[in-house]
OpenMM code with the backbone's topology and positions (N, CA, C; nanometers):
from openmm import Vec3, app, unit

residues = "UNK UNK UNK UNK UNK UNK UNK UNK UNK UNK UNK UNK UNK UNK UNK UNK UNK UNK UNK UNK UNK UNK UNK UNK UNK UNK UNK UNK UNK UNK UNK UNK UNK UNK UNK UNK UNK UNK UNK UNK UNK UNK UNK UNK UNK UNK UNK UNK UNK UNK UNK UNK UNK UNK UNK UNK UNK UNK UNK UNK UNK UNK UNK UNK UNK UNK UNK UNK UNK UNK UNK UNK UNK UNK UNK UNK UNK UNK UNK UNK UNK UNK UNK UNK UNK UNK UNK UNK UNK UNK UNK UNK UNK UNK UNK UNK UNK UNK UNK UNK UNK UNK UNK UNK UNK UNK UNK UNK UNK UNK UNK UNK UNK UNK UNK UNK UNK UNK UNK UNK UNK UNK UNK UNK UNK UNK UNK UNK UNK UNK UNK UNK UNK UNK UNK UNK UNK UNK UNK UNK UNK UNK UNK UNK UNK UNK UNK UNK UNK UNK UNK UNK UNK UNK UNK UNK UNK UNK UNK UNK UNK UNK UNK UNK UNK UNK UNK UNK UNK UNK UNK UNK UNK UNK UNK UNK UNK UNK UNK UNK UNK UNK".split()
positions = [
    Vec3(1.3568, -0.0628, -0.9828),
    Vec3(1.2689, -0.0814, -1.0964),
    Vec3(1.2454, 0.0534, -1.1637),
    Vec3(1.2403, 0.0319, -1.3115),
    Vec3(1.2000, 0.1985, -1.3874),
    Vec3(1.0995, 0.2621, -1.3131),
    Vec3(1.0873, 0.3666, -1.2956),
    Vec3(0.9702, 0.4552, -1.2493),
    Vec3(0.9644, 0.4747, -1.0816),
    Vec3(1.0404, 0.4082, -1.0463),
    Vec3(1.0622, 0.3960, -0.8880),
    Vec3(1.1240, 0.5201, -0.8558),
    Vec3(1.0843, 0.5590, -0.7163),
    Vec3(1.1502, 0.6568, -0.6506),
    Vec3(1.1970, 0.5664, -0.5170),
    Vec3(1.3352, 0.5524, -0.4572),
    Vec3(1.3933, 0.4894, -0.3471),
    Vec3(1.4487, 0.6440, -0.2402),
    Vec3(1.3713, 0.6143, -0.1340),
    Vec3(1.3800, 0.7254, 0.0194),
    Vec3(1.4285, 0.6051, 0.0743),
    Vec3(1.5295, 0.5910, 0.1428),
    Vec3(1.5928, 0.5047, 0.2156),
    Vec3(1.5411, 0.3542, 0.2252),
    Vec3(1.5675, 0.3101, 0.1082),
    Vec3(1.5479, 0.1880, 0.0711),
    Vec3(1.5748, 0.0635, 0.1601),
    Vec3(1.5587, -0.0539, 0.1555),
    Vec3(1.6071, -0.1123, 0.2454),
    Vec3(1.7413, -0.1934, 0.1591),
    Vec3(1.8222, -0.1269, 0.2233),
    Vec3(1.9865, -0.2180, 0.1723),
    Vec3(2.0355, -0.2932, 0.2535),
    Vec3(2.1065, -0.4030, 0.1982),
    Vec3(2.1717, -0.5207, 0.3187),
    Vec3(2.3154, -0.4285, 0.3789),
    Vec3(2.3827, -0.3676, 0.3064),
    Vec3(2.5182, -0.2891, 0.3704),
    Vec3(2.5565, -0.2063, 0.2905),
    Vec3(2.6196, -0.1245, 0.3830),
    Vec3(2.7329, 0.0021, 0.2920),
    Vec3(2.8565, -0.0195, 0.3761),
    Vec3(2.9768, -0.0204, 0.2777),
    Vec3(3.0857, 0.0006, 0.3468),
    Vec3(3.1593, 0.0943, 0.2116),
    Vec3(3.2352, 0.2113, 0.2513),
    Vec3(3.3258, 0.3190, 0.2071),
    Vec3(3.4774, 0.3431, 0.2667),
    Vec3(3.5098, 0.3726, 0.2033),
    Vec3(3.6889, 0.4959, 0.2841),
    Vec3(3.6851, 0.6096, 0.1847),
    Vec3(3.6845, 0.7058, 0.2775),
    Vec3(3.7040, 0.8228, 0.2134),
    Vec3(3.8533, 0.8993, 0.3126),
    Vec3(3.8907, 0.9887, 0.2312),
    Vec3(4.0270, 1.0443, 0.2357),
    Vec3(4.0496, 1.1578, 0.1840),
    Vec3(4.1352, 1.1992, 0.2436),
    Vec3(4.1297, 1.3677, 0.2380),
    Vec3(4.2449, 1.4390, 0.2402),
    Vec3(4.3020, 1.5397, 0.1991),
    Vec3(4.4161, 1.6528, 0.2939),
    Vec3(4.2765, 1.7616, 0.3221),
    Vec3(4.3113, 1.7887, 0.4676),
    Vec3(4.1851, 1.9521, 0.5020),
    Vec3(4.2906, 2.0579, 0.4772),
    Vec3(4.2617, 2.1544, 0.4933),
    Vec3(4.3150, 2.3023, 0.5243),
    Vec3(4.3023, 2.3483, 0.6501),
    Vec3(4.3999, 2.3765, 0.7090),
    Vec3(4.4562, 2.3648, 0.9311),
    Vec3(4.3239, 2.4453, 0.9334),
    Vec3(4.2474, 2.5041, 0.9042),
    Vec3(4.1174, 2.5515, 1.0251),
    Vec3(3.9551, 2.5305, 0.9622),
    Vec3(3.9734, 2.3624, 0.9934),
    Vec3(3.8696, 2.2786, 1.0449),
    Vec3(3.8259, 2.2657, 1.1496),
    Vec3(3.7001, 2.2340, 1.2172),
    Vec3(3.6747, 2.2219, 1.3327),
    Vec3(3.7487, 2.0778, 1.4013),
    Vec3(3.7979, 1.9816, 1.3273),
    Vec3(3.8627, 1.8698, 1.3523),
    Vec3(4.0037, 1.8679, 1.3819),
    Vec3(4.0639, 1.9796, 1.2963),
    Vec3(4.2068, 2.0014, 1.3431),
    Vec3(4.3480, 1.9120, 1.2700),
    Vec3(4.2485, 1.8054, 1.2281),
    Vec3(4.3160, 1.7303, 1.1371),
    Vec3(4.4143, 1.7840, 1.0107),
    Vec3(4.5339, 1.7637, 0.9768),
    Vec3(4.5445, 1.7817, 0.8354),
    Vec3(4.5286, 1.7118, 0.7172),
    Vec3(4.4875, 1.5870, 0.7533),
    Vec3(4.4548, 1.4826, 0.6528),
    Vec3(4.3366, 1.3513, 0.7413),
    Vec3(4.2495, 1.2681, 0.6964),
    Vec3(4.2035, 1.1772, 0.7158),
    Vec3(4.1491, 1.0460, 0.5943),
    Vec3(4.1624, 0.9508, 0.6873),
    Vec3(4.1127, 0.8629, 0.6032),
    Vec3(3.9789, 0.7774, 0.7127),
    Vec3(3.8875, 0.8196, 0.6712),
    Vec3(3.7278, 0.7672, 0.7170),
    Vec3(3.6866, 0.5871, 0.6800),
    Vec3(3.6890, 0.4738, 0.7441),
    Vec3(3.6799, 0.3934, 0.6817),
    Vec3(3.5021, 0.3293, 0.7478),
    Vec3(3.4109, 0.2879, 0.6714),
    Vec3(3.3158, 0.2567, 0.7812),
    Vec3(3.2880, 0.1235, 0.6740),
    Vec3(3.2428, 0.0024, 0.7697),
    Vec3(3.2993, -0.0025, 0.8579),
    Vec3(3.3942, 0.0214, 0.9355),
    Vec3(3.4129, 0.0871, 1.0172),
    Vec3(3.5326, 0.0906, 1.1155),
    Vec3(3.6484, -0.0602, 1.1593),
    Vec3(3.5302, -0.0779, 1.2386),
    Vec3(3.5642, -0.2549, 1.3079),
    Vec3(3.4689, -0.3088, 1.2735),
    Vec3(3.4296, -0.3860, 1.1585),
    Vec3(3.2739, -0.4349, 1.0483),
    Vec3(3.3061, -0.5769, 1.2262),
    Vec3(3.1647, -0.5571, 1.2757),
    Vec3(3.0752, -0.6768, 1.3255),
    Vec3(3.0541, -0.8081, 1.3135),
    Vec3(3.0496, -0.7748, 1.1906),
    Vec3(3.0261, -0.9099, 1.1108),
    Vec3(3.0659, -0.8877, 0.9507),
    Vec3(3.1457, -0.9948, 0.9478),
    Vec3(3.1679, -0.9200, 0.8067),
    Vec3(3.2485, -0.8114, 0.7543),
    Vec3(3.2211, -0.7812, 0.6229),
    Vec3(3.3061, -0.6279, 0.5580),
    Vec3(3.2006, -0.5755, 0.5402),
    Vec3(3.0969, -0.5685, 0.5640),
    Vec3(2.9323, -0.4812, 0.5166),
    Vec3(2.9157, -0.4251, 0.6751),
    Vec3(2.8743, -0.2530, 0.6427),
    Vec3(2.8299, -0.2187, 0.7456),
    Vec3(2.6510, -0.2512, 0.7140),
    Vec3(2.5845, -0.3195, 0.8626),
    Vec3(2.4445, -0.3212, 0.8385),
    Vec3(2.3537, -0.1690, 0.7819),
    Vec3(2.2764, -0.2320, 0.6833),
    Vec3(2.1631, -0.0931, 0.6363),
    Vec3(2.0937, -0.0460, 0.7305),
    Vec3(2.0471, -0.1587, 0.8479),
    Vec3(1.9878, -0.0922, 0.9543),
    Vec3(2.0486, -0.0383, 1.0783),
    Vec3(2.1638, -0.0372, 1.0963),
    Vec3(2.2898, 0.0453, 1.1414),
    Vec3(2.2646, 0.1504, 1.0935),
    Vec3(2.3099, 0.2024, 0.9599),
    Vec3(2.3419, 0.2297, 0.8788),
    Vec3(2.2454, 0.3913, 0.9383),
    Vec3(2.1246, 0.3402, 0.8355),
    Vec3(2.0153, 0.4343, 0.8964),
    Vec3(1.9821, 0.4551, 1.0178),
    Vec3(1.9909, 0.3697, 1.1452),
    Vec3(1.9843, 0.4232, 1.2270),
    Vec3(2.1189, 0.5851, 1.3007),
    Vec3(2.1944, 0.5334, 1.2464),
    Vec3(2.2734, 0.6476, 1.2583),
    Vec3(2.2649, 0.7930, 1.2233),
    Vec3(2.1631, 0.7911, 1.1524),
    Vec3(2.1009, 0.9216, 1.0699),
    Vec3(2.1289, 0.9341, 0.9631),
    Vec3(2.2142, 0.8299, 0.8928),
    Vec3(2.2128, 0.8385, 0.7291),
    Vec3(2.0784, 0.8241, 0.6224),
    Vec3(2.0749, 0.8360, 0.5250),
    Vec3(1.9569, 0.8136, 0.4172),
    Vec3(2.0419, 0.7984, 0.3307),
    Vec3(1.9490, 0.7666, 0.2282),
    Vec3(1.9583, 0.7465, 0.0824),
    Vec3(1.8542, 0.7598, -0.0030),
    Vec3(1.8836, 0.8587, -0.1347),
    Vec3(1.7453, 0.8855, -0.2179),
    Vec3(1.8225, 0.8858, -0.3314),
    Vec3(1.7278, 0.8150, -0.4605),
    Vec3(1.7708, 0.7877, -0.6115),
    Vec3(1.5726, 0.7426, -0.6524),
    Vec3(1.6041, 0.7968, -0.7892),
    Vec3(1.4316, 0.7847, -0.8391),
    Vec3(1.5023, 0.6923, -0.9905),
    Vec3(1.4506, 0.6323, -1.0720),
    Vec3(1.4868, 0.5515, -1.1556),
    Vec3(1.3800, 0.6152, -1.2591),
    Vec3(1.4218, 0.6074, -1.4263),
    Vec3(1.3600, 0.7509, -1.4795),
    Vec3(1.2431, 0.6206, -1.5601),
    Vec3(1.1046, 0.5995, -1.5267),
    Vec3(1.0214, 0.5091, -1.6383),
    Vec3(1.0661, 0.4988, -1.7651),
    Vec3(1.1095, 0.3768, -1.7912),
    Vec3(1.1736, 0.3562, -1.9546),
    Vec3(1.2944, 0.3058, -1.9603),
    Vec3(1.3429, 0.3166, -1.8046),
    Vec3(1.4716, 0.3144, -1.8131),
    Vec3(1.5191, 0.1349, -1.8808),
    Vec3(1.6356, 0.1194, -1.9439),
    Vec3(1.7114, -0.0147, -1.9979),
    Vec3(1.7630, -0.0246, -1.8782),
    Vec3(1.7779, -0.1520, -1.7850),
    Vec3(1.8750, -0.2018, -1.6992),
    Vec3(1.9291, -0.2812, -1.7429),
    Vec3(1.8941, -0.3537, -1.8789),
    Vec3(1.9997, -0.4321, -1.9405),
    Vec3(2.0990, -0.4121, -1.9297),
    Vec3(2.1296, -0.3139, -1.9428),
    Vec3(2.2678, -0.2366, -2.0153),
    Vec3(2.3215, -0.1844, -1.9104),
    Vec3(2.2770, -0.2135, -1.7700),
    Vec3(2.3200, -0.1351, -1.6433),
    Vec3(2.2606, -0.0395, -1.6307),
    Vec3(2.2887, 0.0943, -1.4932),
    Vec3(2.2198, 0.1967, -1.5131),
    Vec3(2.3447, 0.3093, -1.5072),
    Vec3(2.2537, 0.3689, -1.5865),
    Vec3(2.3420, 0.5168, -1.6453),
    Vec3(2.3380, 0.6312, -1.5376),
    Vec3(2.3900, 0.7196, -1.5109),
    Vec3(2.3746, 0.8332, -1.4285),
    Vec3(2.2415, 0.8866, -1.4851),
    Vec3(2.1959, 0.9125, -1.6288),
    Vec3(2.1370, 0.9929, -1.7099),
    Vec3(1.9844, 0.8904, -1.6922),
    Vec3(1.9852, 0.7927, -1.6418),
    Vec3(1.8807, 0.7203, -1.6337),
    Vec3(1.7807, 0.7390, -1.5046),
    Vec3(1.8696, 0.8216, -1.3957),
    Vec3(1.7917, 0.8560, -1.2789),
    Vec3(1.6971, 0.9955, -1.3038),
    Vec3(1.6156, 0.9672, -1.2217),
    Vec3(1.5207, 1.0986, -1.2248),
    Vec3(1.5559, 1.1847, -1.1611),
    Vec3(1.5128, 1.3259, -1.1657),
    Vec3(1.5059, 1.4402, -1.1135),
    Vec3(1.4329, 1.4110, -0.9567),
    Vec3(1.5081, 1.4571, -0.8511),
    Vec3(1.4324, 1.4490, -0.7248),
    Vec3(1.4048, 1.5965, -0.6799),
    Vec3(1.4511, 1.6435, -0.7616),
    Vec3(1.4017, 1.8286, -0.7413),
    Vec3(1.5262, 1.9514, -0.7597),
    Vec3(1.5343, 2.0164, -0.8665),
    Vec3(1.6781, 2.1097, -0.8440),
    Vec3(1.7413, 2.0134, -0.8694),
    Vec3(1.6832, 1.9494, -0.9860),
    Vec3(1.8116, 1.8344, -1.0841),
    Vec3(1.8987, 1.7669, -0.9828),
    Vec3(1.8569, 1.7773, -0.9028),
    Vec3(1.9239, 1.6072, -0.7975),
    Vec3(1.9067, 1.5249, -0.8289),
    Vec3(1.9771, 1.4132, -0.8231),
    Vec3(1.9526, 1.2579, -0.9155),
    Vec3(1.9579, 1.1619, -0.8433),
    Vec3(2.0674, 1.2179, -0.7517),
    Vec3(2.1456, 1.0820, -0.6167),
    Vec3(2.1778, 1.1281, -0.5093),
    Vec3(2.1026, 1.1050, -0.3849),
    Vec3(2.2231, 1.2025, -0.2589),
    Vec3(2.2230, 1.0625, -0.1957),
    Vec3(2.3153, 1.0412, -0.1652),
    Vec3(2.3954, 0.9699, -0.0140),
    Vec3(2.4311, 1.0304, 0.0757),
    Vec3(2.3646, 1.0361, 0.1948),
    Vec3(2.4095, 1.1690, 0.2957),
    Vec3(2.4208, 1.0688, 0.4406),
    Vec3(2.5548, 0.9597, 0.4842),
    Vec3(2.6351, 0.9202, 0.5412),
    Vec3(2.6052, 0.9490, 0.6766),
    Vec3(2.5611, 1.0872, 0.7014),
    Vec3(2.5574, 1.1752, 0.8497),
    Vec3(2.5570, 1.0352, 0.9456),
    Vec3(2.6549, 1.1188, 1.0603),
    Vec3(2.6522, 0.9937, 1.1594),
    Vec3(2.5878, 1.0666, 1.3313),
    Vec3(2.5105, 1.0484, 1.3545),
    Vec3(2.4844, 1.0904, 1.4803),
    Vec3(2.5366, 1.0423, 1.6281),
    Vec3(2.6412, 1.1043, 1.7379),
    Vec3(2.6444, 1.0279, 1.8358),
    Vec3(2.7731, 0.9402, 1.8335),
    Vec3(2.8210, 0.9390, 1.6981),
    Vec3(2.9305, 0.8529, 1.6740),
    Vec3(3.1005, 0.9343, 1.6933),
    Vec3(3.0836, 1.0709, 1.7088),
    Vec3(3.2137, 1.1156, 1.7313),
    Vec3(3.2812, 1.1772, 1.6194),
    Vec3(3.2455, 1.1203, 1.4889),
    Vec3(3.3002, 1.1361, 1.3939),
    Vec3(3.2625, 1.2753, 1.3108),
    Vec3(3.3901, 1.3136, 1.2801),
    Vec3(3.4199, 1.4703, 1.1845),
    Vec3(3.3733, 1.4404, 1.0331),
    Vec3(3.3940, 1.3643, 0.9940),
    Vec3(3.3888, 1.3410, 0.8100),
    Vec3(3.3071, 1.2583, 0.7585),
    Vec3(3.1883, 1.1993, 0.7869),
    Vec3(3.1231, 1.1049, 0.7116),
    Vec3(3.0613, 1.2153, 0.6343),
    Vec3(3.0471, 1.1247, 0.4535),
    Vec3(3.0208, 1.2467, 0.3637),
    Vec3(2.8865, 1.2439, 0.3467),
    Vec3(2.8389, 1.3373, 0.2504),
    Vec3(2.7165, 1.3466, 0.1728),
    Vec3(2.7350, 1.3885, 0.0911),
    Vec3(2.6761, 1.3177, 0.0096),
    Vec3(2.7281, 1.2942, -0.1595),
    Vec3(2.6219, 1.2623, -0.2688),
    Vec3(2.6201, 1.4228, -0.3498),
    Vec3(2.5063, 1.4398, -0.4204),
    Vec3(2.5172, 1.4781, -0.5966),
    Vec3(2.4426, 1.3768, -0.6651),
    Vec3(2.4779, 1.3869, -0.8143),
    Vec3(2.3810, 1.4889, -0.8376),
    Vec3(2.3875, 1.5492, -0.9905),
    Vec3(2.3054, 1.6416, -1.0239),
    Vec3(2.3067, 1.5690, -1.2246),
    Vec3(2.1879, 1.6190, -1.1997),
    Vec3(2.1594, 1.5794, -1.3898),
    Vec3(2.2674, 1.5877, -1.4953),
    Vec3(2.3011, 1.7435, -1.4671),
    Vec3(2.3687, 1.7875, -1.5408),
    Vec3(2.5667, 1.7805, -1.5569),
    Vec3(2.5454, 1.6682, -1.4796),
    Vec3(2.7006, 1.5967, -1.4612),
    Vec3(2.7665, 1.6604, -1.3635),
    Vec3(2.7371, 1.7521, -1.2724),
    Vec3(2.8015, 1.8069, -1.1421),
    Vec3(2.7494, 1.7144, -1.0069),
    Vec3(2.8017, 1.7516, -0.9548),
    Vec3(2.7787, 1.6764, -0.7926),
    Vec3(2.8857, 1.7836, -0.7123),
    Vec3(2.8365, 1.7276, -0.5603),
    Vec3(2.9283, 1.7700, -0.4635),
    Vec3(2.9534, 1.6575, -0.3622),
    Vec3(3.0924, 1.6811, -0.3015),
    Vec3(3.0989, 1.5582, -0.1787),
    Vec3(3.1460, 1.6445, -0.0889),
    Vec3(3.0714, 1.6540, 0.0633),
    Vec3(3.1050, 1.7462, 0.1393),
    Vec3(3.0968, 1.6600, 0.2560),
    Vec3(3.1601, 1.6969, 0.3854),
    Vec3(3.0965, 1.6487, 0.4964),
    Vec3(2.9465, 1.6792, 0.5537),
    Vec3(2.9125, 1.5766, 0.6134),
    Vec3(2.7592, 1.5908, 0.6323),
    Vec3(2.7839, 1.6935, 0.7745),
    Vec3(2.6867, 1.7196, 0.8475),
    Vec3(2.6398, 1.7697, 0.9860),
    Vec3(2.6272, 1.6703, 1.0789),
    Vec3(2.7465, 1.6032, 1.0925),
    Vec3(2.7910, 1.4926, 1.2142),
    Vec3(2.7973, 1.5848, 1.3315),
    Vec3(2.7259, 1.5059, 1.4364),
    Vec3(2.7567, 1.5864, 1.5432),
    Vec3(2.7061, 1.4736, 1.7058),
    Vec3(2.7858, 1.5108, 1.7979),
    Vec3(2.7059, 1.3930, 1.9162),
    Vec3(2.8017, 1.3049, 1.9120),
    Vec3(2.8622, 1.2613, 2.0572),
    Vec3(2.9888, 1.2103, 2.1066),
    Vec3(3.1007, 1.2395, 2.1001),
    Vec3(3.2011, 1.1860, 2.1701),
    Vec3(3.3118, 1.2621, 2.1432),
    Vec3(3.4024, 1.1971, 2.0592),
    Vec3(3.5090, 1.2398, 1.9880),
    Vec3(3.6040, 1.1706, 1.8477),
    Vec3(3.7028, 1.1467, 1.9787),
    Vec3(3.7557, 0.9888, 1.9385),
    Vec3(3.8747, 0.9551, 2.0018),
    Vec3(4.0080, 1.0255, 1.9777),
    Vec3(4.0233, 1.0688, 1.8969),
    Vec3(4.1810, 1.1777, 1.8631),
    Vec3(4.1381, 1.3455, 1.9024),
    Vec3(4.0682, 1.3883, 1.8971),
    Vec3(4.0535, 1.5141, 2.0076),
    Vec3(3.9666, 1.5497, 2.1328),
    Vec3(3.9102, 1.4391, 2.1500),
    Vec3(3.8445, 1.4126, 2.3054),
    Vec3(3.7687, 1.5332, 2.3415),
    Vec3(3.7080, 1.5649, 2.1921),
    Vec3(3.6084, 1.6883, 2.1971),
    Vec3(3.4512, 1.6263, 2.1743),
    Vec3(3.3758, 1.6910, 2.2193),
    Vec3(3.2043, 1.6660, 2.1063),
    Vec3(3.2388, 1.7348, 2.0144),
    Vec3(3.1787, 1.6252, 1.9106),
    Vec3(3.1917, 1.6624, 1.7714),
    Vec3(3.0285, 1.7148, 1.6976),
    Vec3(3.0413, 1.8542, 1.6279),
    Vec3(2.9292, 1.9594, 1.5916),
    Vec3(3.0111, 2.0285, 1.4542),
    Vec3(2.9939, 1.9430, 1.4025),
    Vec3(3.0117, 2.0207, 1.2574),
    Vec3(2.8848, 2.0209, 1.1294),
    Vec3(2.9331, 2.1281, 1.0884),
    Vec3(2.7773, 2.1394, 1.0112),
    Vec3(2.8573, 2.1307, 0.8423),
    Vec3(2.7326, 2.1298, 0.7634),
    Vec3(2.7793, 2.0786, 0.6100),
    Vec3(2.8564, 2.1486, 0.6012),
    Vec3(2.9917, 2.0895, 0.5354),
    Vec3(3.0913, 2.1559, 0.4341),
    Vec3(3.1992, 2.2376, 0.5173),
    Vec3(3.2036, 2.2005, 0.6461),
    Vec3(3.2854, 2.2741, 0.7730),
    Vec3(3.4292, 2.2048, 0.7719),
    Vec3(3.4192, 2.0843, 0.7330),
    Vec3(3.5781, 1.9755, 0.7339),
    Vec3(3.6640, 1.9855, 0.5708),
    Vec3(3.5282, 1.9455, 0.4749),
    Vec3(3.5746, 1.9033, 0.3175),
    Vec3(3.4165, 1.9791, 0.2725),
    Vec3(3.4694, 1.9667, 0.1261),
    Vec3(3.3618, 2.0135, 0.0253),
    Vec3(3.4675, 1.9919, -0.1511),
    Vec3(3.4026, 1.9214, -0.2023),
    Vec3(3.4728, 1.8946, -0.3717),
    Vec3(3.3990, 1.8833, -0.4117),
    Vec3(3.4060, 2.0133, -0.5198),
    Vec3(3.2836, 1.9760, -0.6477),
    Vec3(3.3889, 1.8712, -0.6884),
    Vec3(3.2654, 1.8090, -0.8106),
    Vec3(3.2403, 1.6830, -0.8983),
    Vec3(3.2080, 1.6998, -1.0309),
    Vec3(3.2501, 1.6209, -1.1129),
    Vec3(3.1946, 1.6389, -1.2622),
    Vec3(3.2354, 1.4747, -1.3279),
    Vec3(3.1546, 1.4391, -1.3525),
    Vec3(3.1172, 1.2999, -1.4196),
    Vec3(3.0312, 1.3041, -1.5617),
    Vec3(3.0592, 1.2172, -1.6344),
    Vec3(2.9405, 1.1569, -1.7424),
    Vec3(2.8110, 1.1124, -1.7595),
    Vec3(2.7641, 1.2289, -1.7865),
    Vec3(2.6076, 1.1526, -1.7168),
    Vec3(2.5542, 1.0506, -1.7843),
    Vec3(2.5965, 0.9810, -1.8760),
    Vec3(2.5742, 0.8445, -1.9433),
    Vec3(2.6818, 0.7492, -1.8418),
    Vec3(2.7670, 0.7994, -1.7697),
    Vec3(2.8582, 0.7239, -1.6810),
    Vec3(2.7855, 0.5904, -1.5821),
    Vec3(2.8232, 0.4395, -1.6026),
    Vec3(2.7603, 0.3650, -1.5770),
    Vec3(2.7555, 0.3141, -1.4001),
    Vec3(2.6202, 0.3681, -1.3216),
    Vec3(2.6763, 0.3100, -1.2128),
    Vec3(2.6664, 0.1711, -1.1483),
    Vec3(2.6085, 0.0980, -1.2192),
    Vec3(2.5844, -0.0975, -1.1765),
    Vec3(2.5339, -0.1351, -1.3037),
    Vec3(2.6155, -0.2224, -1.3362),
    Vec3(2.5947, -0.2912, -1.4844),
    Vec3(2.5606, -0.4543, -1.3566),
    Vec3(2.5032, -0.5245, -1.4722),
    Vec3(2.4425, -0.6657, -1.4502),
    Vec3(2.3536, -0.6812, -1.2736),
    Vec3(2.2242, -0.5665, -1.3624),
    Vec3(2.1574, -0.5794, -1.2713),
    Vec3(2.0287, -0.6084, -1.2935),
    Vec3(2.0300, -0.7513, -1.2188),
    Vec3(1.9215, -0.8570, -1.2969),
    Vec3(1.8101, -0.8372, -1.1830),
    Vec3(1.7955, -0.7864, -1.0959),
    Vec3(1.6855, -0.7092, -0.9919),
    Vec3(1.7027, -0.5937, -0.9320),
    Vec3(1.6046, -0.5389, -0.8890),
    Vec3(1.5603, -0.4430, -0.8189),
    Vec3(1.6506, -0.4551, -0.6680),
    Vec3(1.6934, -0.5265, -0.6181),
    Vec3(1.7605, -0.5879, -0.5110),
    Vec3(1.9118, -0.5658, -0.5155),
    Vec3(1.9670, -0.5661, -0.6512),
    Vec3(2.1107, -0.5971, -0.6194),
    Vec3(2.1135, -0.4556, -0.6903),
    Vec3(2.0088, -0.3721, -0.8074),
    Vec3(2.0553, -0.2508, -0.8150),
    Vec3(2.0520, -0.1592, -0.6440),
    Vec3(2.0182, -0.1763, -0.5710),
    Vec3(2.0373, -0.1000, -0.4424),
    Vec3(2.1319, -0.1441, -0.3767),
    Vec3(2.1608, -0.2512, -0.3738),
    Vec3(2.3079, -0.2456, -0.3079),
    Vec3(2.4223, -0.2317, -0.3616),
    Vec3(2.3700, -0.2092, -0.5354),
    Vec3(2.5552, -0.2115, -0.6597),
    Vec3(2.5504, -0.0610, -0.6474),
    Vec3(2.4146, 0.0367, -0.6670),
    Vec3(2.4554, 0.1711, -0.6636),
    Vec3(2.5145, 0.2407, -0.5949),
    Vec3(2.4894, 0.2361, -0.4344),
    Vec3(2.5689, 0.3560, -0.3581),
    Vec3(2.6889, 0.3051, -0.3308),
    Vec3(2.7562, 0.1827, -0.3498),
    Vec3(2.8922, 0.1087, -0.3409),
    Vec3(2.9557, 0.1836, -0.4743),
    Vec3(2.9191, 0.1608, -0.5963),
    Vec3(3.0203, 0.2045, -0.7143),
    Vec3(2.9786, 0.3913, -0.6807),
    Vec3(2.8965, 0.4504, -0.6698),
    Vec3(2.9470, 0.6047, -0.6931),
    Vec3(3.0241, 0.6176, -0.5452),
    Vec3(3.0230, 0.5738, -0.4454),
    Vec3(3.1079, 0.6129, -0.3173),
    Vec3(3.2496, 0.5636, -0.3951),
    Vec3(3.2622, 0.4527, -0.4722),
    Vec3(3.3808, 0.4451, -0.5051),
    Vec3(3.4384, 0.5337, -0.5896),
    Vec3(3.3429, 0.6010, -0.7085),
    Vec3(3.3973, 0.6835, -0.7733),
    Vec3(3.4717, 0.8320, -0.7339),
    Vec3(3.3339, 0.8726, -0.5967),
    Vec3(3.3552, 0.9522, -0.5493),
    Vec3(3.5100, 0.9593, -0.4357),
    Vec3(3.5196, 0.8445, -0.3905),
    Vec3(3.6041, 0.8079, -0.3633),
    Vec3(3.7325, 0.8804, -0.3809),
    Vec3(3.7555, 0.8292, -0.5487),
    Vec3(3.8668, 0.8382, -0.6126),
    Vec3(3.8853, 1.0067, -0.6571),
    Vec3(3.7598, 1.0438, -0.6737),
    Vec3(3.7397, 1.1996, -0.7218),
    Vec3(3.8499, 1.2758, -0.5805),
    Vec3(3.7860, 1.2565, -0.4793),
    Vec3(3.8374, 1.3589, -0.4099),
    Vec3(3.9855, 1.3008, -0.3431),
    Vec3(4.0217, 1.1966, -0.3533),
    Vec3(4.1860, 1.1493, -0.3085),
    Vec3(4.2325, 1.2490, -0.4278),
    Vec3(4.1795, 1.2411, -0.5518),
    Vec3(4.2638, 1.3449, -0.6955),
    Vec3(4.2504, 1.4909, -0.6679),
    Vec3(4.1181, 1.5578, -0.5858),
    Vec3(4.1022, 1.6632, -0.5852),
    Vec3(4.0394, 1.6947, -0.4201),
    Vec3(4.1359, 1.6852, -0.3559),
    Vec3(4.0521, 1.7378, -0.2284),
    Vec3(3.9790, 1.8495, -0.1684),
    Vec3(4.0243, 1.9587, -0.2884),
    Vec3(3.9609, 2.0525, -0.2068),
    Vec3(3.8445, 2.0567, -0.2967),
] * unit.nanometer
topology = app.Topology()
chain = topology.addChain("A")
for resn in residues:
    res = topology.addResidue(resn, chain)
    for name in ("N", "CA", "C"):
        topology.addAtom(name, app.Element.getBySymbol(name[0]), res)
């Protein structure tokens, strides 16, 4: 809703793939990955929101009073959450093993970054290490988008804009860094 600020909202699911080439000295060792979460979806193709967050992910987006959702919502329609942040999705997975779940943050002024979060806790099945990586240790791609760029058109509640938003920019973002990995 206009004027709203959302701190880890309650969403029914997130599911992403993200993909990469690294540069050989990562803490992962990898030269390329493709991250899919769900992994093995439970139920379904939706990973649960309360999964989700329990894993140590969040999500924060503020919606700017005034805003038109008629018309969908615009990048340029979110509020300032401080230091012109607009959108972070920060994925972090705790305990799960995993090197690359991202965090992924818009800025007002049409920049963003998609980096790996500070996953850390269990061990990754392909190097049978504990995994302790801190932001931006695997991947890191700046971003540059339209800030009139639309992220959920036909959103007739408050309900389905939280589950259309972090699905279409993970997709965009998506596509950003398969074009530009580093």
């Amino acid at each position: 809703m206009p004027g709203n600020a959302y701190i880890n909202p309650t969403i029914s699911g997130v599911d992403y793939t993200l993909k990469g080439n690294l540069p050989n000295a990562t803490p992962s060792g990898f030269a390329a990955f493709a991250l899919n979460r769900p992994e093995h979806p439970p139920s379904g193709l939706t990973f649960p929101g309360t999964e989700f967050y329990g894993q140590g992910s969040s999500l924060r987006f503020a919606i700017k009073a005034g805003a038109d959702l008629n018309d969908g919502l615009q990048a340029s329609e979110l509020d300032d959450l401080g230091g012109g942040l607009i959108f972070e999705l920060d994925a972090r997975e705790v305990g799960t093993g995993r090197y690359h779940p991202p965090l992924l943050r818009l800025f007002s002024d049409g920049t963003g970054r998609l980096q790996n979060s500070n996953n850390f806790g269990g061990i990754n099945p392909a190097t049978n290490m504990m995994v302790d990586v801190d932001f931006g240790e695997e991947y890191i791609s700046d971003l540059m988008f339209d800030p009139d760029l639309t992220l959920a058109t036909g959103v007739p509640a408050p309900a389905a804009l939280l589950l259309l938003a972090p699905f279409v920019v993970g997709y965009a973002a998506r596509r950003r860094l398969a074009a530009n990995p580093n």
